[in-house]
N, C-alpha and C positions, 0 to 999 in steps of 0.2 A: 755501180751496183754494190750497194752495202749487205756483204752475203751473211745469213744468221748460219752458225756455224755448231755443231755439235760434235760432240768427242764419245766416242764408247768407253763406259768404265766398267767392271765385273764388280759387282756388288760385294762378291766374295769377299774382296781387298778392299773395299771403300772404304778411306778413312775422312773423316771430317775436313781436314784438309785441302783434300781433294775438292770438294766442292767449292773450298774456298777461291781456289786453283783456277776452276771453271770461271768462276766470279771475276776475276782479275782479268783475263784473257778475254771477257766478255762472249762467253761461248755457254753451251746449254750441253747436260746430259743425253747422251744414249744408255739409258741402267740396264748390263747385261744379267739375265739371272738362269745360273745355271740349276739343273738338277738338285745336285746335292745342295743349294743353298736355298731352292724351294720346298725340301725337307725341313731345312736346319731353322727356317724362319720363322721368327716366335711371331705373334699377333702385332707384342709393344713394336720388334724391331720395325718393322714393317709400319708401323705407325709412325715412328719416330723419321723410318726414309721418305715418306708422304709426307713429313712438317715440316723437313731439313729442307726440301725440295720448293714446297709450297711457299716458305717465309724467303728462300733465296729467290724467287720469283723467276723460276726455272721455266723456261718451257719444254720440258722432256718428250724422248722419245724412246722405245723398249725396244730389247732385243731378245726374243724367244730364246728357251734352250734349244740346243740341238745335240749334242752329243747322243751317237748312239738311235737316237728319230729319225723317222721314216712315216710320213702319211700315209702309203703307200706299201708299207712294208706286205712279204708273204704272211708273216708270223701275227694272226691275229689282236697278239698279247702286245705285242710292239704298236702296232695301227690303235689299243687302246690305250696305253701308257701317253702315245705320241698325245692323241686327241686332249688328254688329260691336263700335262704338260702347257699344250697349245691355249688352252679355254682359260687354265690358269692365269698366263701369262696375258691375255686376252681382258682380262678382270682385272688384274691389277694395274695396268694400263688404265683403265678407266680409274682405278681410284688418285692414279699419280696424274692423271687429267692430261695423257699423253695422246695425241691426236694420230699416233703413227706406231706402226710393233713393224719391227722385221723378224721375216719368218723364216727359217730355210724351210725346203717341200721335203728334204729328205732324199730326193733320187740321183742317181749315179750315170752317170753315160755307158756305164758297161752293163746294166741290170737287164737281166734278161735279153742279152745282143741289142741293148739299145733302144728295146721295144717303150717306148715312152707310153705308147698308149694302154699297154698292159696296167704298167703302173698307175698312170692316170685314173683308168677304170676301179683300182682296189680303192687310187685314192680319196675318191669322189665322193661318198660319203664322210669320210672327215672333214675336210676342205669344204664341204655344204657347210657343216656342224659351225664351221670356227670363221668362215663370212659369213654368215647369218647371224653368229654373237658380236662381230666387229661390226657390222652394219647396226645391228640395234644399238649398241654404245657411242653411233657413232666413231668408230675410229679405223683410219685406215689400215689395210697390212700390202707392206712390200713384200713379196716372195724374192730372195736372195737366190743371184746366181752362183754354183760354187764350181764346181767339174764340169760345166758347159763348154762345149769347144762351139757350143751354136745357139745364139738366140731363140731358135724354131720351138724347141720343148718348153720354155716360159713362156713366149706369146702364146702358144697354145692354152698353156694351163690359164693363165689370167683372164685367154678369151670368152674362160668358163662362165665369167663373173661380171659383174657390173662396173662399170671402168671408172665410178665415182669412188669403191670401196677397194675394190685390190687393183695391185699395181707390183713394179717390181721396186727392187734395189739394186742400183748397178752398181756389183764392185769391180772397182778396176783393178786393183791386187788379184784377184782369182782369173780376170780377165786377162790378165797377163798371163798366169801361170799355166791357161787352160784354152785359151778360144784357140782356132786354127780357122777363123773370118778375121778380119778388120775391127778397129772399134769403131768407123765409121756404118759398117753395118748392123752393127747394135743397137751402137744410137738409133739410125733412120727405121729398125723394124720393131724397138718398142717403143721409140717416141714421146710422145707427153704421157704414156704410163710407168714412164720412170718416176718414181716418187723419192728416190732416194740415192744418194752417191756415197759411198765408200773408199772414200777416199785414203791408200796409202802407197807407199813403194817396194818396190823390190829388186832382187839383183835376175829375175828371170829362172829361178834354179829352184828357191821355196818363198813361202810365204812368211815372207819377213817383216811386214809390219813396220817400214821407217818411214822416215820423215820423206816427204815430199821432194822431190829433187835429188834425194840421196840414191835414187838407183835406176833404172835402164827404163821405165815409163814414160812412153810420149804419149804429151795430154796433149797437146795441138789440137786434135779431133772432138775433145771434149768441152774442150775453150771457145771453139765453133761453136758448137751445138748449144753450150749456152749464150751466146749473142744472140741466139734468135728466139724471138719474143716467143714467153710462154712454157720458156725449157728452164723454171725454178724447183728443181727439187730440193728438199733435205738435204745438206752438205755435211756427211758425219765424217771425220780424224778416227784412222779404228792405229793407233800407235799405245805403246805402252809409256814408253819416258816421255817427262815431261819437255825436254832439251827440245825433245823430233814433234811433238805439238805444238811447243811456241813456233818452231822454226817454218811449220805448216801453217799454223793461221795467219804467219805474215804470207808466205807466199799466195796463198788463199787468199787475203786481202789485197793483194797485188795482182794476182789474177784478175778480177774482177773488178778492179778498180775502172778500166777502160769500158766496162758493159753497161751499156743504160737499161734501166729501171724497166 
């Protein structure tokens, strides 16, 4: 299995380069765009990352902002900033002709002792708003797990929706940091509504963003689950240096060298 491979880069920082970088490596954008650079963004620039993207013959994929977002939130002004934010990032996807946006939902394992479904309930009107504008563009959204110590609360939420359109993104860096289950029961309780991997490392203590193989994560479980027919999601590199991304998409290409098609 020849795995198509993509890399997170923040817009913020994007330099030309970078893209070039992607090129060589033979891997495709995930364009982070946070808040402040959804201010800061003139019409041309935004034009000009649409043409850099489209002549490299990119196939991208987006990464909502989150900072500070909440679907869900109490504070009405939040739940509309969030919506805002989300439909934005939602559009622009479409114009970079990207098939997939990841989204975080915004909630905590401690919000309200845990009550998911409270949240759920505020969140429900946004999360209608922002799958019904990804369903008419066509494009998917991964809801990202971040503070989950339990798959339960995202299959819940996705089960809201139509399992062509939302789906999650499993990262395994936050998996690490946060589950207190298995990653084999991740895998088996959302299944082929995984749309999306997250691929990075860590030493167990923070989220450190390295290269693959550089710190205490066993993918065993993960390496299963893709042998078996049907489990291709999105394969995004979320690293910063370029050193710990080469060093991951060989292992990545070695990984999966043994898996048929």
């Amino acid at each position: 299995m020849k795995p198509v491979i993509h890399v997170n880069i923040n817009v913020k920082t994007l330099l030309p380069e970078d893209l070039s970088f992607l090129s060589l490596q033979g891997s495709h954008p995930e364009l982070y765009f946070a808040g402040d650079v959804i201010d800061e963004l003139s019409k041309d620039k935004l034009g000009n990352l649409i043409k850099d993207v489209t002549e490299a013959k990119f196939s991208p994929t987006i990464h909502a902002p989150f900072y500070d977002l909440n679907a869900g939130a109490q504070d009405p002004r939040i739940r509309a900033i969030t919506l805002e934010r989300f439909l934005w990032a939602i559009d622009t996807a479409a114009r970079l002709k990207a098939a997939q946006i990841v989204i975080h939902p915004g909630y905590g394992p401690w919000i309200l002792t845990k009550r998911f479904d409270i949240w759920l309930g505020r969140a429900k009107e946004n999360l209608n708003k922002i799958v019904a504008k990804a369903s008419e563009l066509g494009i998917r959204i991964a809801f990202e797990n971040i503070y989950d110590t339990h798959p339960r609360d995202l299959a819940a939420l996705i089960e809201q929706f139509p399992k062509e359109t939302v789906g999650v993104c499993f990262d395994i860096g936050h998996f690490n940091l946060f589950s207190e289950t298995s990653m084999k029961t991740w895998l088996d309780t959302l299944g082929p509504r995984i749309f999306e991997v997250h691929l990075h490392d860590n030493s167990g203590d923070d989220d450190d963003h390295i290269a693959l193989g550089d710190g205490i994560i066993k993918f065993g479980p993960l390496l299963d689950w893709f042998s078996k027919p049907g489990n291709r999601p999105y394969l995004t590199l979320e690293m910063e240096q370029r050193t710990h991304v080469i060093k991951s998409i060989h292992r990545v290409n070695d990984w999966m060298a043994g898996i048929k098609d």
